[in-house]
N, C-alpha and C positions, 0 to 999 in steps of 0.2 A: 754297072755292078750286078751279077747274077743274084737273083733274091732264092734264100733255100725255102722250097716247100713243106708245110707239115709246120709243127708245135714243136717247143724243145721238148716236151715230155713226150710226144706220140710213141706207141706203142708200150705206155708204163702203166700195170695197171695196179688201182691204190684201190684197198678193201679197208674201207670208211665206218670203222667201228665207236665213233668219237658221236659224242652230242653237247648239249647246251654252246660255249663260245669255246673255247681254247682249241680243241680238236677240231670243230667244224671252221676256223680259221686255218687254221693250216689248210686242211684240205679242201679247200674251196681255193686257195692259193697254186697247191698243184694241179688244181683242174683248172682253172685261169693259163697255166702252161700247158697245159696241153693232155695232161695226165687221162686216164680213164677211171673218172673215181667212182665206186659203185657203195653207193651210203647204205650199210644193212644197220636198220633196225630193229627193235621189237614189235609183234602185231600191235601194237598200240602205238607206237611210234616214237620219234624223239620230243622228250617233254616239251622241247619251245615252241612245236606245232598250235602250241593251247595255252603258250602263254603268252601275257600283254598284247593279248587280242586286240586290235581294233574295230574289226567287223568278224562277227558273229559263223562260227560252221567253216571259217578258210583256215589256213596258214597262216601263223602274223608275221609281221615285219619282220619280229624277233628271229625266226627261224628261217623265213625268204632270202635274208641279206647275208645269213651265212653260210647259203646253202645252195650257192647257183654252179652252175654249169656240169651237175651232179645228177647220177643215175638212183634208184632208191630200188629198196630188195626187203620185204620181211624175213624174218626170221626168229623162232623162236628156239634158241640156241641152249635151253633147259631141257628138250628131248634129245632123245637119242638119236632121231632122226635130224633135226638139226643143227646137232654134233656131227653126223656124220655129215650134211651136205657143208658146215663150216670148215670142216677140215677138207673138201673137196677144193671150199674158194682161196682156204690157205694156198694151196697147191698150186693153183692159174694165178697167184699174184704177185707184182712184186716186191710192195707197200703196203703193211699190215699198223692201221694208226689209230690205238684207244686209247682214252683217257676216262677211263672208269678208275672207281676205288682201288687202294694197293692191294692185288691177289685176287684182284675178279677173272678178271682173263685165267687164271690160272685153277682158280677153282670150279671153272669151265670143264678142266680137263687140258687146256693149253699154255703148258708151261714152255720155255724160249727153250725148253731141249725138246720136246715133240714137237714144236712150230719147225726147229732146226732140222727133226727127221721127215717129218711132211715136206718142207720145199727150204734146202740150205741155201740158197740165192734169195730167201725172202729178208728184206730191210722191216725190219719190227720197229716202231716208237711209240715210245708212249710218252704222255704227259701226267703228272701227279700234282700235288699241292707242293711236296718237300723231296727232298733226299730223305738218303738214307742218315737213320741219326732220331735223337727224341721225336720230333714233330711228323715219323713218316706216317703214320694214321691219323693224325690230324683232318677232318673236312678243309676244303681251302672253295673260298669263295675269291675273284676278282679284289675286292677292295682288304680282306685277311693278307693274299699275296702283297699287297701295298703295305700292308700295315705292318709286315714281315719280313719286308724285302726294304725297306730303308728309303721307300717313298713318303707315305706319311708325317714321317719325324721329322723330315726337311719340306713338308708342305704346309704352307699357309704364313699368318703372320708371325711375329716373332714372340708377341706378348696372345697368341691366341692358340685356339686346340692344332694337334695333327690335320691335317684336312688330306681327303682322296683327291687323286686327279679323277678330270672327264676322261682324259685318254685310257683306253684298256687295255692299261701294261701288263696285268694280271695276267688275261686271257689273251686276247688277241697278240702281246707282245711272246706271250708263252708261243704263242702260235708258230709265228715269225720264228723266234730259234728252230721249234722244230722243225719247219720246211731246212730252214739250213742244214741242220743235221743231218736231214733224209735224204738232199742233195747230195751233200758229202758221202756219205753210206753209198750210194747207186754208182756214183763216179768212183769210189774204191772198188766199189764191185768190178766195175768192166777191167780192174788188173788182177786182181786173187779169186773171184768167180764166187763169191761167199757175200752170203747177207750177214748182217751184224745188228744188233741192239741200239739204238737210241733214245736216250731216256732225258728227257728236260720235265724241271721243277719248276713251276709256277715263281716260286720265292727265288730259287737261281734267277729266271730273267728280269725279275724285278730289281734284283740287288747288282745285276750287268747294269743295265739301266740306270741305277743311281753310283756306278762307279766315279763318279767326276764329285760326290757328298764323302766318298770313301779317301780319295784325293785332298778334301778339303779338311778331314779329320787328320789325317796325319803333318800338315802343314800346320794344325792348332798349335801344335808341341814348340814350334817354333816362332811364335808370334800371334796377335790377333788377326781374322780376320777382315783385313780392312775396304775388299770386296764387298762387305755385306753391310746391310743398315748399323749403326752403333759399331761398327767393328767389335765383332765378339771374340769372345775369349773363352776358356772354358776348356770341359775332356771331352766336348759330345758338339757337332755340327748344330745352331739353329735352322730352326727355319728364315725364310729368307724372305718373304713376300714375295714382289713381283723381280729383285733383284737378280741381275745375271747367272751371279756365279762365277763367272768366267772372266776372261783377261781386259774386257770392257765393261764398263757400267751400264746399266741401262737399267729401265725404269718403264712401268703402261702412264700414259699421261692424258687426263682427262679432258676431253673437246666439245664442243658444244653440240646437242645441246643438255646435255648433261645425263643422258640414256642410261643403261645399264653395261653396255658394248658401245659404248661414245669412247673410247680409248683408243690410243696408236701408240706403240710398245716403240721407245728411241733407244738406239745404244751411241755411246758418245765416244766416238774414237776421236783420237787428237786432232787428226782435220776434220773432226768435226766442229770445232769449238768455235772457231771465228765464223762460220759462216750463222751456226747458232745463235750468238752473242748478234750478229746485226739482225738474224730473224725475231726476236725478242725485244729487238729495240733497244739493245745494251750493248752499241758495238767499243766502250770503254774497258768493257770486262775482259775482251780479247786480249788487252797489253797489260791490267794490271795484275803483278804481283799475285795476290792471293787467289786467282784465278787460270791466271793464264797455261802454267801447265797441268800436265793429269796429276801428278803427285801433291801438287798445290787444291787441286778440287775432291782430289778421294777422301778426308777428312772431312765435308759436308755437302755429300753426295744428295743427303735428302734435299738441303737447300738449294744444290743446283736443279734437280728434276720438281720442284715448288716454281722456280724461274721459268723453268719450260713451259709448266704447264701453264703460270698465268698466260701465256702466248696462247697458249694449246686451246685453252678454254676459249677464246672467243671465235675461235673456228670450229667448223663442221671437220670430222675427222678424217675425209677424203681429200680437204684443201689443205689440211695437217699433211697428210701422204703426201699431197704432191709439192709443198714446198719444201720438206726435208727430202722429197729425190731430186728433186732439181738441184739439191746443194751434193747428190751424194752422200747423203748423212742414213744411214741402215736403218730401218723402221718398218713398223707390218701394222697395220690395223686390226685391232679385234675383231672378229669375223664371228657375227653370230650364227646359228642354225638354220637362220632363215635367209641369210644372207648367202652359208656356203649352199643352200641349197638350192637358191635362184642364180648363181653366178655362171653369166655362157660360159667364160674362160673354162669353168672347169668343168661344163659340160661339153665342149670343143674338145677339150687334152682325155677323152674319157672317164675323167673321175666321177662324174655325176650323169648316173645313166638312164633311162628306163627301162623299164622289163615287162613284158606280157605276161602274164600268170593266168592258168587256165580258168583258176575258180575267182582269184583275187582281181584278175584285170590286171591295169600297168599300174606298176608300182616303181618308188623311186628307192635307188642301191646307189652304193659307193662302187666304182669300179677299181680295175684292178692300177697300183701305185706302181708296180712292174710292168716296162717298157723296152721289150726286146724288137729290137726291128727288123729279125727274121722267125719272130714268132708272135704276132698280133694278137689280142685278145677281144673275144664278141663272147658278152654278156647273154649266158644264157638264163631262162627261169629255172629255182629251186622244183625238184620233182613234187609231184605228189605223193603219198606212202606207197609203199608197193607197187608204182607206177609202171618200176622194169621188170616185174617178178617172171613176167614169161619171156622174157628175154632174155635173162640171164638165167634164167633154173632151166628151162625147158633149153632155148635156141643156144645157149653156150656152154650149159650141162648136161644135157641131150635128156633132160629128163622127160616121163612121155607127157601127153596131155592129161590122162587118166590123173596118174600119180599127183599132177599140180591141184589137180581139183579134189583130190582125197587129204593133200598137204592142208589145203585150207580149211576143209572139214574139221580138220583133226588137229587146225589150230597150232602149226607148226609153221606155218607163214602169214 
């Protein structure tokens, strides 16, 4: 099989006007393909440069993990001079992607009708908190979009508060749509020759995301939920604990020796039940009656995953894994922090990688979860501020050397 040379993005080049998480997800995603993304900042930089430091005068993690395989450019885009060299970078791009407040870009001077006169093939996105509608000036933080978007209300226990997820569906999930969109935008482009707008809401992809709780609310009408702990009833979805959701049961089931991540998550599909019922030491449960089929067990779901778990409990939860896959029975182990980030496996498949950093040393990042196999991806280090400034103002703006050293003077880069 001929292997194609180059990155699916090679020759696309993305002006990286995004900071904190949402924006600098996404585009750290199309420079993982291959993109050319050139991060301009403010002289001061992107705020996560300085925040949740861990060691003192570098980059912290916060802003390294979201920010690799990226070129960096000051700018300070309140003069007239770096109005005019932004509208220059509009021009040589083909991915234009902030996520500042509603009407910053605009009160820039760059509203989506001069971005269209400057360069009409530029793909514009942005990311916001909300749509249009009461809440578009709204601040939106990560866990607000949760709490906005119809995660919260369906997290945690049933008789206890909302709870956030760890995962950052907020931002990093916001992210994730907008590479899609941008993808799409560029692939229309090579047929009508024209850039177009992209706009995703933090709360839209949160509430994508909880469409299967949206699914569950409209099914209320016609029944209780018998999916869920207590089969609820009611005009608004509970929360659900550690339960499915979905067309199987399942349950986290606590193993010895009784840790905080001593769990392995079982779903009970109907061949699971007999091989279950002899793992637990109850191979009578498989034929009787009130057990034996799933319709027969969905009315005391809790008491069957209590059965489990006395089994579960007197195993370590790695001999828990391996005797429910020797049966075929679906199951994952809680996988703590410190577990995903010592495990070869996923340092082998590239997910857990390290990185050289010039000031920071090696530091450890999540690699890319995209897996094209005529476009490979190597992890490179987040820039430092200003690191490309004379490579791209001077060597691809042709500006002189003079003018770069009077820019900085004058506090424009």
């Amino acid at each position: 099989m001929t292997r194609v040379s180059g990155k699916a993005l090679d020759g696309v080049r993305v002006l990286d006007m995004t900071h904190v998480q949402s924006g600098p997800s996404a585009t750290q995603l199309l420079a993982w393909l291959g993109a050319d993304v050139v991060k301009l900042e403010a002289p001061g930089g992107d705020i996560t440069r300085r925040q949740l430091r861990d060691l003192p005068d570098v980059d912290s993690l916060y802003f390294t993990m979201l920010n690799c395989n990226k070129r960096s450019i000051t700018l300070n885009t309140k003069t007239e001079r770096g109005k005019e060299l932004l509208a220059e970078l509009i021009r040589r791009s083909d991915v234009l992607v902030e996520n500042f407040g509603p009407g910053a870009i605009d009160r820039m001077g760059f509203t989506w009708e001069r971005i269209q006169e400057l360069n009409p093939r530029l793909v514009y996105a942005s990311i916001k908190g909300f749509g249009d509608g009461p809440y578009t000036t709204y601040k939106a933080y990560e866990v607000i979009a949760q709490a906005m978007g119809g995660s919260m209300a369906t997290t945690g226990e049933a008789d206890g508060p909302p709870m956030a997820t760890g995962a950052q569906i907020g931002d990093s999930g916001s992210g994730v749509h907008t590479v899609a969109g941008i993808l799409a935008a560029l692939y229309q482009r090579e047929r009508t020759g024209r850039g177009q707008r992209v706009r995703v809401a933090m709360q839209h992809a949160v509430l994508n995301l909880c469409r299967v709780k949206l699914r569950d609310h409209q099914r209320l009408s016609h029944g209780p939920l018998s999916e869920y702990p207590d089969a609820p009833r009611g005009d608004e979805v509970p929360r659900s604990g550690n339960a499915s959701g979905g067309g199987q049961p399942g349950w986290a089931v606590r193993c010895a020796p009784g840790g905080p991540n001593d769990y392995v998550y079982v779903i009970v599909q109907p061949a699971s039940w007999v091989p279950l019922c002899s793992l637990m030491g109850r191979p009578e449960l498989a034929e009787a009656p009130e057990w034996a089929t799933p319709e027969a067990r969905l009315p005391k779901l809790d008491k069957m995953f209590r059965m489990i778990e006395e089994w579960s409990y007197r195993l370590p939860k790695w001999e828990v894994l391996a005797a429910l896959n020797a049966h075929n029975i679906p199951c994952g182990p809680i996988l703590s922090t410190k577990e995903l980030i010592e495990d070869a496996s996923l340092a082998d498949d590239g997910m857990i990688v390290e990185v050289e950093h010039p000031t920071r040393g090696r530091f450890t990042t999540v690699g890319s979860p995209l897996k094209l196999s005529d476009s490979p991806v190597e992890i490179t280090s987040s820039p430092l501020l200003g690191e490309h400034n004379e490579e791209v103002f001077t060597g691809e703006l042709g500006l002189p050397e003079g003018e770069l050293a009077a820019l900085r003077t004058e506090g424009v880069i």
